[in-house]
C-alpha positions as CSV (number, residue, x, y, z in Angstrom):
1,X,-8.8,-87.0,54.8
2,X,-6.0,-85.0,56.5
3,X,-3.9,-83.0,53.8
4,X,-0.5,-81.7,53.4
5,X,-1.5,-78.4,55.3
6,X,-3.1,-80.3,58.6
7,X,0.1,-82.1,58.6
8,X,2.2,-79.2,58.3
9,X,-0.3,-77.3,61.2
10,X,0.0,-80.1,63.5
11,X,3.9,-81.2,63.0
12,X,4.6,-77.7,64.4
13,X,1.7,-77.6,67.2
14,X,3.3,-80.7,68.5
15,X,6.4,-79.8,69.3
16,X,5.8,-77.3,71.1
17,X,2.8,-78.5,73.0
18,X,5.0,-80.7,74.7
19,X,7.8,-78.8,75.9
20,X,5.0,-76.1,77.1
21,X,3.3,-78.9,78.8
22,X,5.7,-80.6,80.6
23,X,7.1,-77.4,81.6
24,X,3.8,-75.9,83.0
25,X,3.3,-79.3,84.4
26,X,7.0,-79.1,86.3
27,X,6.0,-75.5,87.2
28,X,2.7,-76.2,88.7
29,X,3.6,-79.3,90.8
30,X,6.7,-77.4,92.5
31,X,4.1,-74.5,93.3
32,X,1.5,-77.3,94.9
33,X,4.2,-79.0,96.3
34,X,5.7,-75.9,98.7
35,X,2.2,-76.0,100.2
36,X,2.9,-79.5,101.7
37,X,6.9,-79.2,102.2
38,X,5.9,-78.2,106.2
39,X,4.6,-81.3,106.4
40,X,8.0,-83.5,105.3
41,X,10.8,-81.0,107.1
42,X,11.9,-83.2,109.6
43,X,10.3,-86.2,109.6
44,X,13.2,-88.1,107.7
45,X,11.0,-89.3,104.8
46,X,12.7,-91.6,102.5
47,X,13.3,-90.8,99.0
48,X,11.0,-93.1,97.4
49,X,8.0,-91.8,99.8
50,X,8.9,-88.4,98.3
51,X,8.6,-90.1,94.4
52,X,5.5,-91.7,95.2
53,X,4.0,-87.9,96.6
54,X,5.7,-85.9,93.7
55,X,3.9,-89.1,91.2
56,X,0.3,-88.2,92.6
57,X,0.5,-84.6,93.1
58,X,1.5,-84.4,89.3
59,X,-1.3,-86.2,88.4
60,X,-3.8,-84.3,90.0
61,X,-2.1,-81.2,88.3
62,X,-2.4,-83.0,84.2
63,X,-5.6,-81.0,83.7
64,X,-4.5,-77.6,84.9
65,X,-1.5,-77.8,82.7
66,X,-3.2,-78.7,80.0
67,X,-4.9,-75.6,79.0
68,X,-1.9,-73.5,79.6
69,X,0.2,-75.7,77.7
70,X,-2.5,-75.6,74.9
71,X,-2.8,-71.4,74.9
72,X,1.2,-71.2,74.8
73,X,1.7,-73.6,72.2
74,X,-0.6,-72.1,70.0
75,X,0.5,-68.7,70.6
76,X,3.8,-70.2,69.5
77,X,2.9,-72.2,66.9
78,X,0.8,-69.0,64.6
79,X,3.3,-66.8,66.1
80,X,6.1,-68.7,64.3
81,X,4.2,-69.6,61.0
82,X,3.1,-65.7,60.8
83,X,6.8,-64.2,61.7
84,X,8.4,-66.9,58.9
85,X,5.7,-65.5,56.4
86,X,3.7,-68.5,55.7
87,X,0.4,-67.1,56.9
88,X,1.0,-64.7,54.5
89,X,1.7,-67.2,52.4
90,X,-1.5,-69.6,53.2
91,X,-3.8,-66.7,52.7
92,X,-2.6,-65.3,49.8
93,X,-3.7,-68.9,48.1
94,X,-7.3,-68.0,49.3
95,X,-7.3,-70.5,52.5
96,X,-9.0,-68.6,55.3
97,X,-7.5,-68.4,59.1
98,X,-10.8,-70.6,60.1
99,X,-9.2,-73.2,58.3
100,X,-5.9,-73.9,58.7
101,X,-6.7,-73.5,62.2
102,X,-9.0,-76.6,62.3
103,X,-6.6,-79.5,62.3
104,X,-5.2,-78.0,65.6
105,X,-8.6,-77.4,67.3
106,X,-9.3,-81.0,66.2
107,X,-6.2,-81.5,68.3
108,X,-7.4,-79.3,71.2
109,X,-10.8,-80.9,70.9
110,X,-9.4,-84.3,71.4
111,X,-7.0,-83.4,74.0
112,X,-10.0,-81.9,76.5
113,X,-11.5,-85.4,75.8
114,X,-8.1,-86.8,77.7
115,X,-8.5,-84.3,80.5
116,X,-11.9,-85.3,80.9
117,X,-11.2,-88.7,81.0
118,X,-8.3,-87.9,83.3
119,X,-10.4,-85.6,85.3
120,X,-13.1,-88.4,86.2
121,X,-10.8,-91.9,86.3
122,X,-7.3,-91.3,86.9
123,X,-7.2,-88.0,88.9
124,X,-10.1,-89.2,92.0
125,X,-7.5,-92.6,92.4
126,X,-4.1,-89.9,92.7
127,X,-6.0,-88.2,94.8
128,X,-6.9,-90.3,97.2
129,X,-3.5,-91.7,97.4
130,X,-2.3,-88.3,97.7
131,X,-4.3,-87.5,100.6
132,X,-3.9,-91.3,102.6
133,X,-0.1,-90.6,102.2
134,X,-0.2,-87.0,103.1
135,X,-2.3,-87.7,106.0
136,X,0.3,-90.3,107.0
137,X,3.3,-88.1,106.7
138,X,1.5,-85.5,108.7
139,X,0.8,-87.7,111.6
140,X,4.2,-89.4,111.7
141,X,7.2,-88.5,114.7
142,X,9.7,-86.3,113.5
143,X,12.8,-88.2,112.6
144,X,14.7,-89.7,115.3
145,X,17.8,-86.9,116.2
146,X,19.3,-86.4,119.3
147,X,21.7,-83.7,120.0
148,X,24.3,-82.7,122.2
149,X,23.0,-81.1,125.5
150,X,19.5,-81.0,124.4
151,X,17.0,-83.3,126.3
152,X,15.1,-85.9,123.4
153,X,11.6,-86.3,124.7
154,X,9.8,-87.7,121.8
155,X,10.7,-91.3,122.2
156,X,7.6,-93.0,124.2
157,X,8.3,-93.6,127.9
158,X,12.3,-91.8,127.9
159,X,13.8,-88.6,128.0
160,X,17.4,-88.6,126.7
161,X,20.4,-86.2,127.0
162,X,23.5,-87.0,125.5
163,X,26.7,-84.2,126.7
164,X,28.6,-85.4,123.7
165,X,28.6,-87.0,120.6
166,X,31.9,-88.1,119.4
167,X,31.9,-90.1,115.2
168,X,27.9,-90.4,115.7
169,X,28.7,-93.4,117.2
170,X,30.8,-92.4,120.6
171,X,28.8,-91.0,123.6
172,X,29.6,-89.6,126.9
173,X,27.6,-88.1,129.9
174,X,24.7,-90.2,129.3
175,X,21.2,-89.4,130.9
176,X,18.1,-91.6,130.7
177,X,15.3,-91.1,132.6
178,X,12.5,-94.1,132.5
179,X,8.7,-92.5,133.0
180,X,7.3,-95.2,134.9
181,X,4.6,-92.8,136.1
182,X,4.2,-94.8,139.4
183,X,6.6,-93.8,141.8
184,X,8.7,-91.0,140.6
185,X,11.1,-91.3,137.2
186,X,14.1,-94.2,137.1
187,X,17.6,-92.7,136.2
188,X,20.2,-94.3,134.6
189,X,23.7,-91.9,134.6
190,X,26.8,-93.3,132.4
191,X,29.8,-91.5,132.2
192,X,30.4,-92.7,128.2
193,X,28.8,-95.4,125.7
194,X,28.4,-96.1,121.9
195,X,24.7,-95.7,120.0
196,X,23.9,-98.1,117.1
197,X,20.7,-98.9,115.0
198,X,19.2,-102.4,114.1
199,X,20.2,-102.6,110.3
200,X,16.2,-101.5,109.9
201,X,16.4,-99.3,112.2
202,X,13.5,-100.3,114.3
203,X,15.9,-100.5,117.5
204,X,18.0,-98.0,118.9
205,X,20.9,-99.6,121.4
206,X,22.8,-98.0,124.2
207,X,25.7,-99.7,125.3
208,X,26.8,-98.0,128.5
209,X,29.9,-98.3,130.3
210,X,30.3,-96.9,134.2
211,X,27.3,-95.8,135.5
212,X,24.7,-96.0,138.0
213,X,21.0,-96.8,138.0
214,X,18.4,-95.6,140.2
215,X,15.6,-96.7,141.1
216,X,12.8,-96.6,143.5
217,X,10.4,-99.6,144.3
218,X,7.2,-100.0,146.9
219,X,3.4,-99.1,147.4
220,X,2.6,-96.3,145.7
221,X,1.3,-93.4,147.9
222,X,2.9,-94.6,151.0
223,X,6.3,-94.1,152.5
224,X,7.2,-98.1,152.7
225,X,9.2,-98.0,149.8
226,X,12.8,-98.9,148.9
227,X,15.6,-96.8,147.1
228,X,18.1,-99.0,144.9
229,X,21.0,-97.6,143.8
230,X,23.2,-100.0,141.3
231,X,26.4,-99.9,139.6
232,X,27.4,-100.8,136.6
233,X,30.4,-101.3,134.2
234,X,28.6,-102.3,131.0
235,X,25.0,-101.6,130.9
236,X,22.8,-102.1,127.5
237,X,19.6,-100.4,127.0
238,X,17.0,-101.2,124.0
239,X,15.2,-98.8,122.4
240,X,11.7,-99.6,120.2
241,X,11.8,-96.4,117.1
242,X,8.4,-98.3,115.5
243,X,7.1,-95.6,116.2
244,X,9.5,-93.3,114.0
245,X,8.3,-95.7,111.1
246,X,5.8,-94.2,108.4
247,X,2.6,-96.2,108.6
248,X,0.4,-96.8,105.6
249,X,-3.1,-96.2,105.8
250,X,-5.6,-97.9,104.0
251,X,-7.1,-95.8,101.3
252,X,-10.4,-96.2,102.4
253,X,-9.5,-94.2,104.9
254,X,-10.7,-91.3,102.8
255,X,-12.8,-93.0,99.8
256,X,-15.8,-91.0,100.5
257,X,-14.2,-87.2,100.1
258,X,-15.6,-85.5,97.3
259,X,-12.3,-84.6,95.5
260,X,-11.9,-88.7,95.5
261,X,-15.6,-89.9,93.0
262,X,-15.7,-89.9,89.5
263,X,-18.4,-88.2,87.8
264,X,-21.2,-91.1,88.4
265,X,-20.2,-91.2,92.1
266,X,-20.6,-87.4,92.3
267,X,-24.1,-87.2,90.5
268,X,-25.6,-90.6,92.6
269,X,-24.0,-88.3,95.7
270,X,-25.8,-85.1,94.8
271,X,-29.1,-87.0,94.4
272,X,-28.9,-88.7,97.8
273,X,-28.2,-84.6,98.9
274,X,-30.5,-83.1,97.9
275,X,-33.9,-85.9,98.5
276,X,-31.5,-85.5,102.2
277,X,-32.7,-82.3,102.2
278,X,-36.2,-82.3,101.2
279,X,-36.5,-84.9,103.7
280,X,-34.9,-82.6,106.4
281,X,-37.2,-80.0,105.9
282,X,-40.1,-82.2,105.8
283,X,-38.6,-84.0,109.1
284,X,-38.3,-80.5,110.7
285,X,-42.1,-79.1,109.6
286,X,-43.4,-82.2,111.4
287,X,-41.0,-81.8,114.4
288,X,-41.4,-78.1,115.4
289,X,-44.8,-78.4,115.0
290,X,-44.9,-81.1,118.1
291,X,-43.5,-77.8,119.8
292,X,-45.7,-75.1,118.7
293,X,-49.1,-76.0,119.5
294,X,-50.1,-72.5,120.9
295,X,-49.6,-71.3,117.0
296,X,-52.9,-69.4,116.3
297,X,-54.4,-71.7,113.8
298,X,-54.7,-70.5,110.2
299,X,-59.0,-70.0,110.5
300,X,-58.1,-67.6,113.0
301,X,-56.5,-65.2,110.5
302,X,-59.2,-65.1,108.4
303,X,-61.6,-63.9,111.2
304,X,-62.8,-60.3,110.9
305,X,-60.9,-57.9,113.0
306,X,-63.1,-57.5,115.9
307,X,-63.6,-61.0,116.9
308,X,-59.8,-62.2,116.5
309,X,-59.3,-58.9,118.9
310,X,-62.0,-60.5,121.4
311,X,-59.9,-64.0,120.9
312,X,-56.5,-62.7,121.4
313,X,-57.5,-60.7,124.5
314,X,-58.1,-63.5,126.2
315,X,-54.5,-64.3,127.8
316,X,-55.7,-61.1,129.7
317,X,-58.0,-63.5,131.9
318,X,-55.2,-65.6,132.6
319,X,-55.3,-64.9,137.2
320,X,-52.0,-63.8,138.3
321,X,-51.3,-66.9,140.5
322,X,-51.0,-68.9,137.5
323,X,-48.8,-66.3,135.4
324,X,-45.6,-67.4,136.7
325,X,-46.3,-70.9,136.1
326,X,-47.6,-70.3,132.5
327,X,-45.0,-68.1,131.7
328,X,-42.3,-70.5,133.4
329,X,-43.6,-73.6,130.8
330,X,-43.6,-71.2,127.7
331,X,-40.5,-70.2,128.5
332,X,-39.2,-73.9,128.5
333,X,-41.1,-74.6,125.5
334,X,-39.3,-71.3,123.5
335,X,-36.1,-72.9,124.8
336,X,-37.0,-76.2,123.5
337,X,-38.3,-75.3,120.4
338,X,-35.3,-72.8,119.6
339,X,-32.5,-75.5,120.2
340,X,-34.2,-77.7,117.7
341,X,-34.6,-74.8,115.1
342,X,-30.5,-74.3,116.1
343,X,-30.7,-78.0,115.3
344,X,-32.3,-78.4,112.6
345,X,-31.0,-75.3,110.7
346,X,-27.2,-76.5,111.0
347,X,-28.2,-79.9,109.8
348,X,-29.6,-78.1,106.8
349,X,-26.7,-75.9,106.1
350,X,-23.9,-78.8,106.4
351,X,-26.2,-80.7,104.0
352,X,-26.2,-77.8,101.6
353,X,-22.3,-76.9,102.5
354,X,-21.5,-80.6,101.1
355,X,-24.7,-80.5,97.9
356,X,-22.2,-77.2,97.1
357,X,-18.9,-78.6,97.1
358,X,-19.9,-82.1,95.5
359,X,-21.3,-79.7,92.5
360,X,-18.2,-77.6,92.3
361,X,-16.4,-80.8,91.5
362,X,-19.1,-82.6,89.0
363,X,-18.5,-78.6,87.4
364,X,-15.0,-78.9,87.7
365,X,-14.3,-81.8,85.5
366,X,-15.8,-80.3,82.5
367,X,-14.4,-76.6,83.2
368,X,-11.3,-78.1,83.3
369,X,-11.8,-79.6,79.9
370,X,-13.4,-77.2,78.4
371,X,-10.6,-74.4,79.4
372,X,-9.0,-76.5,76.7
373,X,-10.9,-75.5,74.1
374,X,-11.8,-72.0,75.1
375,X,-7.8,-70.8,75.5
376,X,-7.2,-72.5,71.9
377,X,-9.4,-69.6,70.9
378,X,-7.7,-67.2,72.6
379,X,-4.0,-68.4,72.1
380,X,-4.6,-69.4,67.7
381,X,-5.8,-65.7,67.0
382,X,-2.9,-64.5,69.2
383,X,-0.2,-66.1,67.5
384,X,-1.7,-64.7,63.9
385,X,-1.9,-61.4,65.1
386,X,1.3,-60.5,66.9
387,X,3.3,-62.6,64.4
388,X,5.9,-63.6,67.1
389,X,6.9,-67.2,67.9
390,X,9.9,-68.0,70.6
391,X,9.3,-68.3,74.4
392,X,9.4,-63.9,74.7
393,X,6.4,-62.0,73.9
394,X,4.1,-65.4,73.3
395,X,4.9,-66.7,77.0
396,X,3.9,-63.3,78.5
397,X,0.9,-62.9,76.7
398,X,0.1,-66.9,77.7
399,X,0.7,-65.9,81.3
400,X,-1.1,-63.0,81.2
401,X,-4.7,-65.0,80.2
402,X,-3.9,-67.9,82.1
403,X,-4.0,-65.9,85.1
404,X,-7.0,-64.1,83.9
405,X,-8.8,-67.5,83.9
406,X,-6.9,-69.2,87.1
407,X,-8.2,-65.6,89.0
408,X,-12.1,-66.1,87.3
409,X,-12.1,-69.3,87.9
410,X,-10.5,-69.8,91.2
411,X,-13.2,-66.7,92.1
412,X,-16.4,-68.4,91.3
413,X,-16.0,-71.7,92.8
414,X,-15.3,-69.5,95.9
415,X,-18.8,-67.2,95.7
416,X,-20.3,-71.2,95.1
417,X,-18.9,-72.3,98.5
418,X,-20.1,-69.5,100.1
419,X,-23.1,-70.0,98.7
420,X,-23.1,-66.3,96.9
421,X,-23.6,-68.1,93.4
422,X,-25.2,-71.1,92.1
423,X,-22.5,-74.2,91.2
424,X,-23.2,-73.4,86.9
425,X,-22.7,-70.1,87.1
426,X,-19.7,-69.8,89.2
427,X,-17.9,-72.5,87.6
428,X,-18.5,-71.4,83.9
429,X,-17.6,-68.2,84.8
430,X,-14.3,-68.0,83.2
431,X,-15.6,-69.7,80.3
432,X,-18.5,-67.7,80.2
433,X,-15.6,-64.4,79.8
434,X,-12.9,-65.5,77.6
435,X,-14.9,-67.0,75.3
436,X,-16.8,-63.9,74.2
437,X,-12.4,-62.4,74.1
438,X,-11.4,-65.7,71.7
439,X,-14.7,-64.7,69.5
440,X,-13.6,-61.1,69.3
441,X,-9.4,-62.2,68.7
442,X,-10.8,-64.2,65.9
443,X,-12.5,-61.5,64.1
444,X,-9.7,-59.2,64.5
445,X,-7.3,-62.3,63.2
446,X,-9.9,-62.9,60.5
447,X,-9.4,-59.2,59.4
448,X,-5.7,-59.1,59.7
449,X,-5.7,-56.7,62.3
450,X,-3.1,-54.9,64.1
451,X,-4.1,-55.3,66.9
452,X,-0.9,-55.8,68.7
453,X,1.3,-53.9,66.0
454,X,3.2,-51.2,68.2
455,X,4.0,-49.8,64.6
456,X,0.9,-49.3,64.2
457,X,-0.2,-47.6,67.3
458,X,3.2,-45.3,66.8
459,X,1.5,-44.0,62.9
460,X,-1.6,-43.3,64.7
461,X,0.1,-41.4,67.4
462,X,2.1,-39.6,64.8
463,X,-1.1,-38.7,62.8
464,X,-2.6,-37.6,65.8
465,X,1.0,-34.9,67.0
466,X,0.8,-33.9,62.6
467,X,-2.8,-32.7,62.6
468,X,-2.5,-31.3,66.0
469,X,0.5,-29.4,64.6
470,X,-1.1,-28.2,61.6
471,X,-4.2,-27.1,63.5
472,X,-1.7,-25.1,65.7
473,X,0.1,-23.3,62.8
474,X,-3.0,-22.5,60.9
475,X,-4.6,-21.5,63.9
């Protein structure tokens, strides 16, 4: 039964769990999207295309913002109850701080169930829109501009120069030159023209007033061939810009990336992996084996010392006419046999390169989650203890521990992909850190602490200057 004092808890939790959230949420998908803005500069990229980008990449962003939204809100939420007096007021009624902080870890609790869920249905399908129509921008012509004086190679087949561009419209001292890459180039001069677009824009037309085309036509690689040299007072050339459009890719283009598979995909993918592997090894034993039949049998070690001398002395009977020869073929075989160990071994690594990434992301959507939960502890005790609501001292303190866990974090899935860690403990790292810091911020809240009381540090310090004083006079 949820009482008058969840209520009141959560009314002012809300509130400011949603402007944090939307605001760490704005702030995180402008610093994701300046990685990509390379990638659109120039390539004339319409403004829906740009929507649809901005749409994914936020959703692929809803679980990092969470937890920050989460440890700044509640900062601000038992920062403002504690600086208007009613923690004071709370705990003077005999309600402990465990208390009146469970309605908003209830909250917490069921908002790392919506990251989760986010995490493992909604954020694989963004993604792997995200990447088709990244992959499309990437690959797409830079937009169709041609200046004045500048030869435009970048339409197929043509290089253009235009000496002047008069109302984007008006052209004079025209030069096209046709790559027919038979003969040599086709040249068409005009001394002005007008440029227009299809109305969708798939066609670009030239229409040329007094000019000239050349043009040269015969055998290629003999000198029977004919120069053609015609004039013209009107002239109109077609240009084909389909290739300046954006193409859509299909998205199964990229179904099979790791970031893209829910949490079932990812654990029947790290199955397959890892029996992969075992079966590689396996595969190799019986392979290298083929190549290593002069390996001294096992028996042989467990001869005593003297005969395995008289048994491994006898390459020294080997005649000398036949050394080159033997050595020749064991050389051949040691060549063999190390190319499929080279083999073999990089087959093994790239399986255990991807066993190591598809773990980090099976990890990474309950980290994620989790994160929620873990900077609640950190952020509640916070807010009771410096007594400070408003976006000043809570936001930097917020900051502050977000990057802690966004360094820690960001840290261990690194050492996991280079293999320097195992996938649990480098992504529960973090966790694994700040949750022993919320324990401790909770005991110290618990006790009414002073933790963050500069008043209180300033009476210490005082003490401290008195006594020293005192010693110095008596003294």
């Amino acid at each position: 039964m949820i009482k008058k004092l969840d209520k009141l808890i959560i009314k002012a939790f809300i509130g400011p769990f949603l402007a944090t959230f939307f605001i760490a949420l704005f702030i995180l998908v402008i610093q994701f999207f300046w990685l990509y803005i390379d990638e659109f500069v120039g390539k004339g990229i319409d403004l829906t295309t740009l929507v649809q980008f901005i749409g994914y990449l936020s959703a692929t962003v809803v679980p990092l913002a969470l937890p920050l939204g989460i440890l700044l809100s509640s900062i601000m939420t038992f920062g403002n109850l504690g600086e208007s007096f009613e923690l004071v007021a709370i705990k003077s009624a005999g309600i402990p701080l465990v208390r009146f902080m469970r309605p908003v870890l209830v909250v917490a609790g069921g908002l790392a169930v919506v990251a989760f869920l986010f995490a493992n249905y909604v954020i694989p399908v963004a993604e792997l829109k995200m990447r088709t129509l990244l992959y499309d921008i990437r690959v797409a012509k830079p937009a169709f501009d041609i200046k004045e004086g500048v030869f435009y190679n970048k339409l197929d087949g043509y290089t253009i120069k235009v000496g002047k561009k008069e109302n984007d419209t008006l052209i004079r001292n025209v030069v096209i030159y046709e790559h027919s890459y038979s003969l040599q180039d086709q040249v068409i001069l005009a001394d002005e023209g007008s440029m227009m677009f299809s109305p969708d824009r798939r066609f670009l037309y030239f229409n040329l007033r007094n000019g000239w085309r050349y043009q040269e036509k015969g055998a290629s690689g003999t000198i029977e061939t004919d120069f053609y040299r015609l004039g013209f007072r009107e002239y109109k050339k077609v240009f084909d810009l389909s290739s300046f459009k954006l193409n859509k890719s299909a998205d199964s283009t990229f179904r099979n990336f790791y970031k893209m598979l829910s949490l079932q995909q990812l654990t029947t993918v790290v199955d397959s992996l890892r029996k992969l592997s075992a079966n590689t090894l396996e595969k190799s034993d019986r392979e290298l084996k083929a190549y290593t039949p002069f390996l001294l049998p096992d028996s042989i070690w467990k001869l005593p010392l003297k005969d395995t001398l008289r048994f491994t002395s006898a390459a020294t009977m080997i005649p000398d006419s036949l050394k080159r020869t033997i050595f020749g073929v064991a050389a051949s075989q040691t060549g063999t046999l190390k190319s499929q160990v080279e083999l073999v071994s990089y087959e093994y690594r790239e399986q255990q390169r991807q066993l190591r990434l598809h773990e980090v992301e099976r990890h990474r959507k309950f980290t994620l989650s989790f994160a929620c939960l873990v900077l609640f502890l950190i952020g509640a005790p916070l807010g009771s203890i410096i007594r400070k609501g408003g976006l000043g001292l809570p936001l930097v303190i917020s900051v502050l521990f977000f990057i802690i866990f966004h360094i820690i974090n960001t840290s261990g899935e690194k050492m996991v992909k280079e293999d320097v860690l195992l996938p649990f403990s480098g992504m529960w790292l973090s966790t694994a850190v700040l949750i022993p810091i919320g324990l401790f911020l909770t005991y110290k809240a618990m006790q009414d602490s002073q933790l963050f009381n500069a008043e209180f540090y300033y009476r210490i310090l005082r003490r401290v200057r008195l006594s020293r004083f005192l010693r110095e006079k008596a003294g």
